[in-house]
C-alpha positions as CSV (number, residue, x, y, z in Angstrom):
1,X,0.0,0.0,0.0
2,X,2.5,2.3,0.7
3,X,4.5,1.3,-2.1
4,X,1.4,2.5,-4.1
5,X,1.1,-1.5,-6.0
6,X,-2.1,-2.5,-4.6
7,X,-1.6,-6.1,-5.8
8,X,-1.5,-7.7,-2.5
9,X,-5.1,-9.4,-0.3
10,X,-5.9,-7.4,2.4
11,X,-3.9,-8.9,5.6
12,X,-4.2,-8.1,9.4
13,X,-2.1,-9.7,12.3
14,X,-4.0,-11.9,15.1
15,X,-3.1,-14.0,17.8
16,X,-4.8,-17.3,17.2
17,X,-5.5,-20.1,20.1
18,X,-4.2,-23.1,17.9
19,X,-6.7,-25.3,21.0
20,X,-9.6,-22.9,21.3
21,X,-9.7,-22.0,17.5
22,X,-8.2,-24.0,15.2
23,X,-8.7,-27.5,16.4
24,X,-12.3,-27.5,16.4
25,X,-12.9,-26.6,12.7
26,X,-9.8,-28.1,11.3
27,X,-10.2,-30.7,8.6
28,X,-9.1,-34.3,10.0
29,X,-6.5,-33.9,7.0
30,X,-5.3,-30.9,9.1
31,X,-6.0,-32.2,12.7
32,X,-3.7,-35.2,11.7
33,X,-0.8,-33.1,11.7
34,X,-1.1,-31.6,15.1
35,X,1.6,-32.4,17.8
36,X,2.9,-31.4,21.0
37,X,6.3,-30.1,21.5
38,X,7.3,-29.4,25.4
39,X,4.4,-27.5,26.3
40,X,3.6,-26.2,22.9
41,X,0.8,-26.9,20.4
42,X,2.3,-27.5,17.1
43,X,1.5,-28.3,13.0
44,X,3.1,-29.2,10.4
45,X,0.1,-28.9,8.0
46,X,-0.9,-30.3,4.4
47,X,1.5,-29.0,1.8
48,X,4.2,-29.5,-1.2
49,X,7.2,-28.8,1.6
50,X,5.2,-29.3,4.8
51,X,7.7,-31.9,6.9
52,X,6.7,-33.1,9.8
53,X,10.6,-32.7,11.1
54,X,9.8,-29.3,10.4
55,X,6.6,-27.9,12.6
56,X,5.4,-24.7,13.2
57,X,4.4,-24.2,17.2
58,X,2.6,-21.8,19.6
59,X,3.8,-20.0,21.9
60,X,1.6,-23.0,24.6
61,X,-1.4,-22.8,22.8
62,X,-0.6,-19.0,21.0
63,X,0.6,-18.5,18.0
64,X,1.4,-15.5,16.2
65,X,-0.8,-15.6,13.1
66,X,-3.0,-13.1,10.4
67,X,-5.8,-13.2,8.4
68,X,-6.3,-13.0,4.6
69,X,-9.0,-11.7,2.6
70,X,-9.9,-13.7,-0.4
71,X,-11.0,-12.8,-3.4
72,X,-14.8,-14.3,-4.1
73,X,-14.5,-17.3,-6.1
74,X,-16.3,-15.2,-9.3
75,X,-12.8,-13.5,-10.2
76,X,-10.9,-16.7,-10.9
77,X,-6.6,-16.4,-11.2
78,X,-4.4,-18.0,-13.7
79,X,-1.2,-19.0,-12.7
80,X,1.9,-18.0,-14.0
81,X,5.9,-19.0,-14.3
82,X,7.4,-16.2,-13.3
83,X,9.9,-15.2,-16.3
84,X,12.6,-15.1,-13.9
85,X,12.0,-17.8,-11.7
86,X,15.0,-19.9,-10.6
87,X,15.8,-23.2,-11.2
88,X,15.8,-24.8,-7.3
89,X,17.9,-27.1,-8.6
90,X,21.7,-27.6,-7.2
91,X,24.2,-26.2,-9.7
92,X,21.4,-25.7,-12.3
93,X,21.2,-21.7,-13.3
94,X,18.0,-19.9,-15.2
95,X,19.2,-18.7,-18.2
96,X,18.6,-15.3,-16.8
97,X,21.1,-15.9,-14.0
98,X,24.2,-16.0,-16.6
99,X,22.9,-14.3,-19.6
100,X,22.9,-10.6,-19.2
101,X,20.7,-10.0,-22.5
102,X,17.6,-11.9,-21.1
103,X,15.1,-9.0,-21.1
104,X,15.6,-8.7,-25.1
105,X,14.0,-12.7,-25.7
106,X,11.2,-11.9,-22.9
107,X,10.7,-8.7,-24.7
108,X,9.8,-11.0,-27.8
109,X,7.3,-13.5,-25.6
110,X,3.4,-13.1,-24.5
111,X,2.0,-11.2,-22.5
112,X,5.8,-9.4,-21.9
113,X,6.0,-8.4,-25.8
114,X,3.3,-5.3,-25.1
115,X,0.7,-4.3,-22.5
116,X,1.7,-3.6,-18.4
117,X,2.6,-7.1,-18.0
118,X,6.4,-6.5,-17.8
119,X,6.3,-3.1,-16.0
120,X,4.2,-5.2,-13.6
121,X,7.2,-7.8,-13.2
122,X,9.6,-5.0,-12.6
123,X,7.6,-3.3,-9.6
124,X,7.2,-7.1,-8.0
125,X,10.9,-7.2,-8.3
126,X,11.2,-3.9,-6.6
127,X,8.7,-4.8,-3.7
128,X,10.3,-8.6,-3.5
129,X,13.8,-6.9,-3.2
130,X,12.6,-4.8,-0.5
131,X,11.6,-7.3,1.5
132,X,13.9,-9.8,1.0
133,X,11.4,-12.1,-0.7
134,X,13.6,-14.0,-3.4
135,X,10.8,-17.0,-4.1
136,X,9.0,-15.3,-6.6
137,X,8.9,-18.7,-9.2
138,X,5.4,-18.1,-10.1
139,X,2.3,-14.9,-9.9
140,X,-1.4,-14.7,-10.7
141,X,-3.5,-12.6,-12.9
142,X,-7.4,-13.3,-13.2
143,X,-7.9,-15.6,-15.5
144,X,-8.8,-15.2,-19.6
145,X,-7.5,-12.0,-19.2
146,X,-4.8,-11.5,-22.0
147,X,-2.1,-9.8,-19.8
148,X,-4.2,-6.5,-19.7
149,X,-4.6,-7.0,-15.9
150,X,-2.2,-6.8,-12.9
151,X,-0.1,-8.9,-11.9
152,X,-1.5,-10.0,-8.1
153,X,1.1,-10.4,-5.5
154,X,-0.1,-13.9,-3.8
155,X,2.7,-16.4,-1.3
156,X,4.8,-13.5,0.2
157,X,5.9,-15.8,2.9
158,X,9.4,-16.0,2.0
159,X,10.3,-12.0,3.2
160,X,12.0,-10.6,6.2
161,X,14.7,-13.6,6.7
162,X,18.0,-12.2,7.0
163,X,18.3,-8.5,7.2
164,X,22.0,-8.1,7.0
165,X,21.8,-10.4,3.7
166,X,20.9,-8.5,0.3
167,X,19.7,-10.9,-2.3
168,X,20.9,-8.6,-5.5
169,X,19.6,-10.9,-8.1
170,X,16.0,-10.4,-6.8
171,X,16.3,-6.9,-8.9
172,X,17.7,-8.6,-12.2
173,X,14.1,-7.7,-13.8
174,X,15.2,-3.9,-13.4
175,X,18.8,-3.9,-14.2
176,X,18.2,-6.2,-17.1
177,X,15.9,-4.4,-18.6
178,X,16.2,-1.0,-17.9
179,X,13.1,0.5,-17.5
180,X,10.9,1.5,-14.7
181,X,7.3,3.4,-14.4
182,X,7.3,7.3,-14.0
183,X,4.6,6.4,-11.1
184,X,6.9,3.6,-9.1
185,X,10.2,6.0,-9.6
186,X,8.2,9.0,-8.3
187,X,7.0,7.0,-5.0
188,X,10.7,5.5,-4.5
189,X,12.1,9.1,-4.7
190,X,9.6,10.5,-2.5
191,X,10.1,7.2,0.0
192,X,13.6,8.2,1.0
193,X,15.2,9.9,3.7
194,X,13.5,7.8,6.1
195,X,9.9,8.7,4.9
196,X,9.7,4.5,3.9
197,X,10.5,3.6,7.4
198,X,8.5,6.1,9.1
199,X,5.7,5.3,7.2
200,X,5.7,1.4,7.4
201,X,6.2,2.1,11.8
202,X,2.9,4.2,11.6
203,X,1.2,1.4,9.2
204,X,2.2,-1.1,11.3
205,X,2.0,0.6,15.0
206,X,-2.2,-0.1,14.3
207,X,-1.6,-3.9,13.9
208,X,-3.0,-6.9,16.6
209,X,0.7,-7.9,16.4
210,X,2.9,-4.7,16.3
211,X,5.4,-4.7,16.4
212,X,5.5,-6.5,13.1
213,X,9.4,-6.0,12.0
214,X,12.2,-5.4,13.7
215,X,14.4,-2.2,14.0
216,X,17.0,-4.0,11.7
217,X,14.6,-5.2,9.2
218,X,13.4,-1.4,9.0
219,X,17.1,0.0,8.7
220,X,17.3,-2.8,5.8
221,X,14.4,-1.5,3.7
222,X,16.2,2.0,4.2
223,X,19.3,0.6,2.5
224,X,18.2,-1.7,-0.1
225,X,15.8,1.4,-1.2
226,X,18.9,3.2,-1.7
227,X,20.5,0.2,-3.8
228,X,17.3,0.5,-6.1
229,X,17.8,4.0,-6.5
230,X,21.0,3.6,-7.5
231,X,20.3,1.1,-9.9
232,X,18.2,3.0,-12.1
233,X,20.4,5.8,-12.1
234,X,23.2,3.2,-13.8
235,X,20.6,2.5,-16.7
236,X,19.2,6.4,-16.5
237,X,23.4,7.1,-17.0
238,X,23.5,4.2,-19.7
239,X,20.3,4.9,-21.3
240,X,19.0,8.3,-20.7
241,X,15.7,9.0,-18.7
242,X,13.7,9.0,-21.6
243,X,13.9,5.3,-22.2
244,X,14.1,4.1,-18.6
245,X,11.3,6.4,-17.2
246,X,8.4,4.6,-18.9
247,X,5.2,6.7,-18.5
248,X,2.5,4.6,-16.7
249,X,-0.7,4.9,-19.8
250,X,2.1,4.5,-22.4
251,X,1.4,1.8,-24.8
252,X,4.1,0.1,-24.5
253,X,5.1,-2.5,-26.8
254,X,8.4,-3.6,-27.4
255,X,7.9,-5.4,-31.5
């Protein structure tokens, strides 16, 4: 929101009685992956990577949790491979991750070839950088749509790890390609100085949970502002303004 995207559901911080709450209406799928650590209630749940080596537990019964608002089932998503999605394989790169010229063959593919579709990829990298979120493999749009929509941010999960580690290659949409909206380079600018820190304490300062991040996590998303910044001044400096600074109603096309 304060980026200015909008892409994201609605999300609000909760503490939620895992005993009181969640047991009761949990699916026996669910209930069957319930265990007790110590004193603690814990889950490993139903998923692709859900382990049960690996399970997430209460603080006794508490757990720190939030609540997401759907969409109504009318406005169905399609989902898609994110263009540069990495491999997850062990010495396996994406051909993105050693060939700098990239941009120029998605340039040539659908829905990237014209429309917002690849401006849209660019912010996602620019919000995913910021928050340290480098599992971005695939993104949703609604459905039939013919990349005229947005590009819906969905499975943010993977943010706020490390904040002394600076994952570079989560911003290889923007330094590949070079161009940025007027809009998103406008908000960054004004977002400096502390404003974007300031802003997300105030944001957050409201929420069941707050504190939601930390102090270093917030001094982070001061300094890896200032490393996106700087990376569109290198293409600006390379390029010019008038090609990087893409005007948001442009029709852009890139045939």
């Amino acid at each position: 929101r304060i980026l200015g995207f909008r892409r994201a559901p609605l999300v609000v911080g909760r503490f939620v009685n895992l005993r009181t709450e969640i047991k009761p209406v949990a699916t026996e799928q669910l209930l069957g992956t319930f265990m007790t650590v110590g004193n603690n209630t814990c889950f490993y749940g139903k998923c692709y990577y859900c382990r049960e080596t690996e399970p997430a537990c209460a603080d006794g019964d508490v757990m720190e949790g939030s609540v997401t608002l759907w969409l109504p089932d009318v406005w169905p998503l399609q989902k898609h491979r994110h263009p540069w999605g990495r491999t997850y394989r062990e010495g396996k790169l994406a051909r993105w991750e050693y060939d700098e010229s990239y941009c120029d063959a998605v340039k040539k593919t659908s829905p990237y070839d014209s429309g917002p579709r690849l401006l849209d990829i660019i912010d996602t990298a620019i919000f995913d950088y910021l928050i340290g979120n480098a599992d971005r493999h695939h993104y949703e749009s609604f459905q039939d749509d013919e990349g005229a929509s947005m590009l819906i941010l969905l499975d943010n999960a993977k943010s706020f790890g490390n904040p002394a580690l600076d994952e570079r290659s989560i911003l290889a949409p923007l330094y590949q390609c070079c161009i940025i909206r007027v809009s998103t380079w406008n908000r960054l600018n004004y977002l400096k100085n502390g404003v974007l820190k300031s802003a997300l304490k105030t944001a957050m300062s409201h929420d069941p949970i707050s504190p939601v991040l930390s102090e270093p996590h917030l001094d982070a998303l001061e300094q890896r502002l200032l490393s996106i910044l700087a990376t569109v001044k290198q293409c600006t400096d390379q390029f010019g303004p008038d090609v990087v600074l893409v005007e948001d109603r442009m029709t852009l096309s890139h045939l």
